[in-house]
Each structure stands twice: as structure tokens, then as C-alpha cells.
N, CA, C and O atoms as a GROMACS GRO file, in nm:
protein
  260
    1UNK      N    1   6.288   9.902  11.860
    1UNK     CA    2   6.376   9.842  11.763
    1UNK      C    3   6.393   9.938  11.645
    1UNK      O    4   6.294   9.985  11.589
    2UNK      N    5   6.520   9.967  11.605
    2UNK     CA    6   6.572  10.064  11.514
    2UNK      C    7   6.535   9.959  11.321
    2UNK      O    8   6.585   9.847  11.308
    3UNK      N    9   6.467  10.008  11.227
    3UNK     CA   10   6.440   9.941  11.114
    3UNK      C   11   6.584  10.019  11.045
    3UNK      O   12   6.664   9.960  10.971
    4UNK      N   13   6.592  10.142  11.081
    4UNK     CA   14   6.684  10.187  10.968
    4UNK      C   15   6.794  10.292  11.065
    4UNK      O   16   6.747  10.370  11.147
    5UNK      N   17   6.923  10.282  11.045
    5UNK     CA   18   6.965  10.400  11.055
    5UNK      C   19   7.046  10.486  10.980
    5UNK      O   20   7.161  10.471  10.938
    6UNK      N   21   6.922  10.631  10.965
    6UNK     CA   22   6.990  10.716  10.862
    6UNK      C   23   7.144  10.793  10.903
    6UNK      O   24   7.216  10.794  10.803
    7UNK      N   25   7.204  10.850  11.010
    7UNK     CA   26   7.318  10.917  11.013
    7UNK      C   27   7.351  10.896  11.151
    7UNK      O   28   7.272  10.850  11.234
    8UNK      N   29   7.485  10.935  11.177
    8UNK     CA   30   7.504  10.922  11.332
    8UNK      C   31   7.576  11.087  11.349
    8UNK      O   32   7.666  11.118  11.271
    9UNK      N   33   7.536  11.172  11.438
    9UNK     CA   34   7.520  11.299  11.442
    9UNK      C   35   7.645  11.330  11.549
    9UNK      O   36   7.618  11.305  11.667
   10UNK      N   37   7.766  11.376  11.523
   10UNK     CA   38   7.884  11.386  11.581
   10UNK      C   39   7.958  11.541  11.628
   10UNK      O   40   7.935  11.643  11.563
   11UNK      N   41   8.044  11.541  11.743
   11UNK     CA   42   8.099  11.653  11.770
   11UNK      C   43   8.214  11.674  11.678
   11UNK      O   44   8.298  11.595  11.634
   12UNK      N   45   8.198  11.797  11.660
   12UNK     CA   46   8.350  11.848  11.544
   12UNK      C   47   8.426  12.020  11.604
   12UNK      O   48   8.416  12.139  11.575
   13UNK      N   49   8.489  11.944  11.685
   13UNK     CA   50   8.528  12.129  11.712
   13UNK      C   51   8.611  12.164  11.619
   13UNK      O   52   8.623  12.286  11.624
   14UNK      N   53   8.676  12.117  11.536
   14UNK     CA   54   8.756  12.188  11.420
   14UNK      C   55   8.719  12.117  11.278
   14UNK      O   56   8.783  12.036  11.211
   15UNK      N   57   8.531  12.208  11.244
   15UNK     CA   58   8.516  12.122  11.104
   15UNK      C   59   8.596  12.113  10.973
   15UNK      O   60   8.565  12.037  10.882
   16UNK      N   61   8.695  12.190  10.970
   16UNK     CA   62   8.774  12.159  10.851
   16UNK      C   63   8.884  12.030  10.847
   16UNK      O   64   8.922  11.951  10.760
   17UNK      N   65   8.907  12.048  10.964
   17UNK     CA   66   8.990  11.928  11.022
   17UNK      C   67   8.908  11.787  11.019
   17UNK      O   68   8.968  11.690  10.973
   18UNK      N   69   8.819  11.776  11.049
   18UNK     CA   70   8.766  11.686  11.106
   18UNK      C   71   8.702  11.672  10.941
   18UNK      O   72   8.760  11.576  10.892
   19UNK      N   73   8.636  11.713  10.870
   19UNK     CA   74   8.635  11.706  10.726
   19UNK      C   75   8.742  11.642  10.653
   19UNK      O   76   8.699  11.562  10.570
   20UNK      N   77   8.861  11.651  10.657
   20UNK     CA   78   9.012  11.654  10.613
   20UNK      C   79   9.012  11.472  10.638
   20UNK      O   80   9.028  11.394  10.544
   21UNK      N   81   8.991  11.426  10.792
   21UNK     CA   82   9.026  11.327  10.845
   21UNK      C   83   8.923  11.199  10.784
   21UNK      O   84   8.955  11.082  10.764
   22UNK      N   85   8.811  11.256  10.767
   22UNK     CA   86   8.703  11.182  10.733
   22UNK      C   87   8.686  11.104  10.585
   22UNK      O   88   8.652  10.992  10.544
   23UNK      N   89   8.749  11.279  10.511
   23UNK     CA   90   8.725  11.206  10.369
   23UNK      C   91   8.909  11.167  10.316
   23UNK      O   92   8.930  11.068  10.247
   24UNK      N   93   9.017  11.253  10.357
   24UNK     CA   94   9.178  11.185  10.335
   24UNK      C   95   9.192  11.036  10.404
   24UNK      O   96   9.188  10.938  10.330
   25UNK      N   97   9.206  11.020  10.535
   25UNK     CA   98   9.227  10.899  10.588
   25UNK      C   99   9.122  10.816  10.603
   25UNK      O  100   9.147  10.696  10.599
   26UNK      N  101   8.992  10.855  10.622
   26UNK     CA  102   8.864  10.702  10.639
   26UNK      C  103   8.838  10.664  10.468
   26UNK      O  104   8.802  10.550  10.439
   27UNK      N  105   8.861  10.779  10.348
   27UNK     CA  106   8.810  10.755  10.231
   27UNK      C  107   8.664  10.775  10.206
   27UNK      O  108   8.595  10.726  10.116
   28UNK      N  109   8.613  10.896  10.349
   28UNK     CA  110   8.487  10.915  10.280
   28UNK      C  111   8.474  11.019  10.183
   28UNK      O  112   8.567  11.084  10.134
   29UNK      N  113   8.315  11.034  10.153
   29UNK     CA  114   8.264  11.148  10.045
   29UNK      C  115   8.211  11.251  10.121
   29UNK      O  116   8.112  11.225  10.190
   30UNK      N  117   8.268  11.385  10.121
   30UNK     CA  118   8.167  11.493  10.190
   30UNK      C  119   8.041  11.504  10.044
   30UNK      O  120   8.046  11.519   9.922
   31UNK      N  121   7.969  11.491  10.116
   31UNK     CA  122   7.806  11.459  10.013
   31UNK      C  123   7.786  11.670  10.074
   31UNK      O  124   7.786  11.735   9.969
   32UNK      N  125   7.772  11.765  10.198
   32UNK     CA  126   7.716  11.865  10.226
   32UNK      C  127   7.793  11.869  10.303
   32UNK      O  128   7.846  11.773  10.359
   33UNK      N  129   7.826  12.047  10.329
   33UNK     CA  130   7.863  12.076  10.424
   33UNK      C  131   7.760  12.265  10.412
   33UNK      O  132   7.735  12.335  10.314
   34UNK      N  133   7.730  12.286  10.560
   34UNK     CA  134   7.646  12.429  10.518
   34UNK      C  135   7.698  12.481  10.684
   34UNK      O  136   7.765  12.428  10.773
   35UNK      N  137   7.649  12.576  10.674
   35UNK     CA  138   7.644  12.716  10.835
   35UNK      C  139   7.514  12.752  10.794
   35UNK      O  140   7.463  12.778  10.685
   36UNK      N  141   7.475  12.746  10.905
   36UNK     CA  142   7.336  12.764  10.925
   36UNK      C  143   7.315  12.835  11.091
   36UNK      O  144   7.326  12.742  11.170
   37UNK      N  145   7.293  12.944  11.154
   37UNK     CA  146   7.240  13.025  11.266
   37UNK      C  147   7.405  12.965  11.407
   37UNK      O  148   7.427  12.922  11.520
   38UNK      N  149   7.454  12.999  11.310
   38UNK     CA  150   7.646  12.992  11.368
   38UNK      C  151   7.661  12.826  11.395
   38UNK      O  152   7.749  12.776  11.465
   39UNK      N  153   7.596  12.783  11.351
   39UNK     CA  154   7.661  12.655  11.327
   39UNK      C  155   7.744  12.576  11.185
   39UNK      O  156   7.689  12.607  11.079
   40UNK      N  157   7.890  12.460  11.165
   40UNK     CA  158   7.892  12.450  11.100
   40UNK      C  159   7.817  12.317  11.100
   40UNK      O  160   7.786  12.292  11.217
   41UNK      N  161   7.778  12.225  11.019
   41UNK     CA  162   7.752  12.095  10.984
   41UNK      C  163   7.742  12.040  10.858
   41UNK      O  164   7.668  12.092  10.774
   42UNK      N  165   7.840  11.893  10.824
   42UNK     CA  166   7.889  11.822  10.735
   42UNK      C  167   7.847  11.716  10.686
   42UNK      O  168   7.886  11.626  10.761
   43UNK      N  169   7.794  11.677  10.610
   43UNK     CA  170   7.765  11.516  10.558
   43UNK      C  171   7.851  11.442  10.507
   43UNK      O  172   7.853  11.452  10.384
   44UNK      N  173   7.945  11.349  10.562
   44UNK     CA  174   8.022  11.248  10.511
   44UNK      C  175   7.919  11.120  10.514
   44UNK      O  176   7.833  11.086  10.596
   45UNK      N  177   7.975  11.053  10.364
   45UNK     CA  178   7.924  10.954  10.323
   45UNK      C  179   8.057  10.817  10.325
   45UNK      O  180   8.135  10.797  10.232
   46UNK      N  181   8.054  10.756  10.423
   46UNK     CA  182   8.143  10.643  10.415
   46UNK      C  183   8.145  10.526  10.381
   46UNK      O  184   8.247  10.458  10.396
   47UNK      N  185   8.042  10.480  10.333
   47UNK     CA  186   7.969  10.372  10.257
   47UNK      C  187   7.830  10.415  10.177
   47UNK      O  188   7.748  10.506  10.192
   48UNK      N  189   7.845  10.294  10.075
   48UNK     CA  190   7.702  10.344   9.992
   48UNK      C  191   7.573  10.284  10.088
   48UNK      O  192   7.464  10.340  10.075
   49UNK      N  193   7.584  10.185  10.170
   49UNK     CA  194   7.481  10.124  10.243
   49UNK      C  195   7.478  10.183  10.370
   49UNK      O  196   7.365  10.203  10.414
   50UNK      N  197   7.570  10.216  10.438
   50UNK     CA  198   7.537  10.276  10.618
   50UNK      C  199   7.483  10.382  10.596
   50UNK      O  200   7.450  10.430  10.488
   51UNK      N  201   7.469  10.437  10.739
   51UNK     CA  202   7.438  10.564  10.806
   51UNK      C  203   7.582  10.627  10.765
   51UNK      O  204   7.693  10.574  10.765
   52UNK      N  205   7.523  10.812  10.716
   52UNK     CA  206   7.582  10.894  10.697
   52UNK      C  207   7.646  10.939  10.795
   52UNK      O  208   7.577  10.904  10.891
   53UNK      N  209   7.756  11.009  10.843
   53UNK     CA  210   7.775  11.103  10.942
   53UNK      C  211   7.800  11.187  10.904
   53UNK      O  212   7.856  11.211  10.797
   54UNK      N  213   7.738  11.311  11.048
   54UNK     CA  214   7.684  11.423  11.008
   54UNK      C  215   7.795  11.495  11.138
   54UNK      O  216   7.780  11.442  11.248
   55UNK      N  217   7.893  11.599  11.132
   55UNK     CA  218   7.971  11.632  11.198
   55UNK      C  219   7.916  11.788  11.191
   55UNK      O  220   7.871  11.852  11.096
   56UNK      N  221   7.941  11.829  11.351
   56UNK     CA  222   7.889  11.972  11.396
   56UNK      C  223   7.980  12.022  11.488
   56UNK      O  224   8.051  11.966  11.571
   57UNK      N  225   7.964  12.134  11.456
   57UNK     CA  226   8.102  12.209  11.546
   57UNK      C  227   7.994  12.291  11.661
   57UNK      O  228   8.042  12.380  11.730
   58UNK      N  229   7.878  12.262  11.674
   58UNK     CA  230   7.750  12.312  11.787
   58UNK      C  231   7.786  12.207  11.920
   58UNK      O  232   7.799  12.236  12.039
   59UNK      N  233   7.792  12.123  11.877
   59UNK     CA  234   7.808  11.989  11.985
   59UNK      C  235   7.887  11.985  12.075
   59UNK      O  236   8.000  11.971  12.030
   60UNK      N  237   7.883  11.991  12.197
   60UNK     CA  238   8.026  11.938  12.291
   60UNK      C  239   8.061  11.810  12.312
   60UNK      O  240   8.003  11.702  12.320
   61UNK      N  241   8.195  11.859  12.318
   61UNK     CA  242   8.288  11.709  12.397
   61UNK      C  243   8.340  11.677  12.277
   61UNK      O  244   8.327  11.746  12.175
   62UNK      N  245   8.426  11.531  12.287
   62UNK     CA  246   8.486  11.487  12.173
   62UNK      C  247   8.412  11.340  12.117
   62UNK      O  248   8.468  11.293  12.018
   63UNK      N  249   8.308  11.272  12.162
   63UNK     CA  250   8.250  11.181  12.106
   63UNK      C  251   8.111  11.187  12.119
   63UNK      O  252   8.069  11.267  12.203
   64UNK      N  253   8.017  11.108  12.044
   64UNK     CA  254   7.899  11.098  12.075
   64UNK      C  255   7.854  11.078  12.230
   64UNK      O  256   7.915  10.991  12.292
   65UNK      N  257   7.778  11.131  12.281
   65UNK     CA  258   7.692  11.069  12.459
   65UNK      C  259   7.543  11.042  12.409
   65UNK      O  260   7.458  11.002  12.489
   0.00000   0.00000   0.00000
């Protein structure tokens, strides 16, 4: 049984785009975005109470599995 969940960890093959979509049309907050060992990854904040999502351009496919 899950008590908390902190972020939900997502594919982004075009992080600027997918940045763009998150915080223009959903109305979230990019809280981080960094590159780190050729990866990019993003912290959007879409509520003050949920799980963050965290978008990566490392990930395949187009949705969570």
C-alpha cells in the first residue's frame, strides 16, 4: 500500500516541448529542469498537493509502462 506519492516519472522525447505543454496548456510550474550524464530531466509542479512530474528525454516510448 502506497502512504504517499512523491512524482510520477515520464517519457519526454522533445523536453522543451513537452515543458512548453505542461506548464502553457496544463498551467503547471517547472519547479527544475537539469542534464545530467546526457540526460535531460524536468520537474513540473501541477498542484500544490499531488505528485510532481518528472519528464525525461532517457525514457522510451510515449507513456509511462
Amino acid at each position: 500500500m502506497f502512504l504517499s506519492l512523491d512524482y510520477l516519472y515520464l517519457p519526454a522525447r522533445d523536453i522543451e516541448a513537452s515543458v512548453r505543454y505542461y506548464t502553457g496548456e496544463l498551467g503547471g510550474e517547472l519547479v527544475w529542469k537539469i542534464h545530467a550524464f546526457d540526460a535531460w530531466v524536468a520537474g513540473i509542479r501541477l498542484s500544490q498537493t499531488g505528485p510532481m512530474i518528472l519528464l525525461a528525454d532517457h525514457l522510451h516510448g510515449r507513456r509511462p509502462s
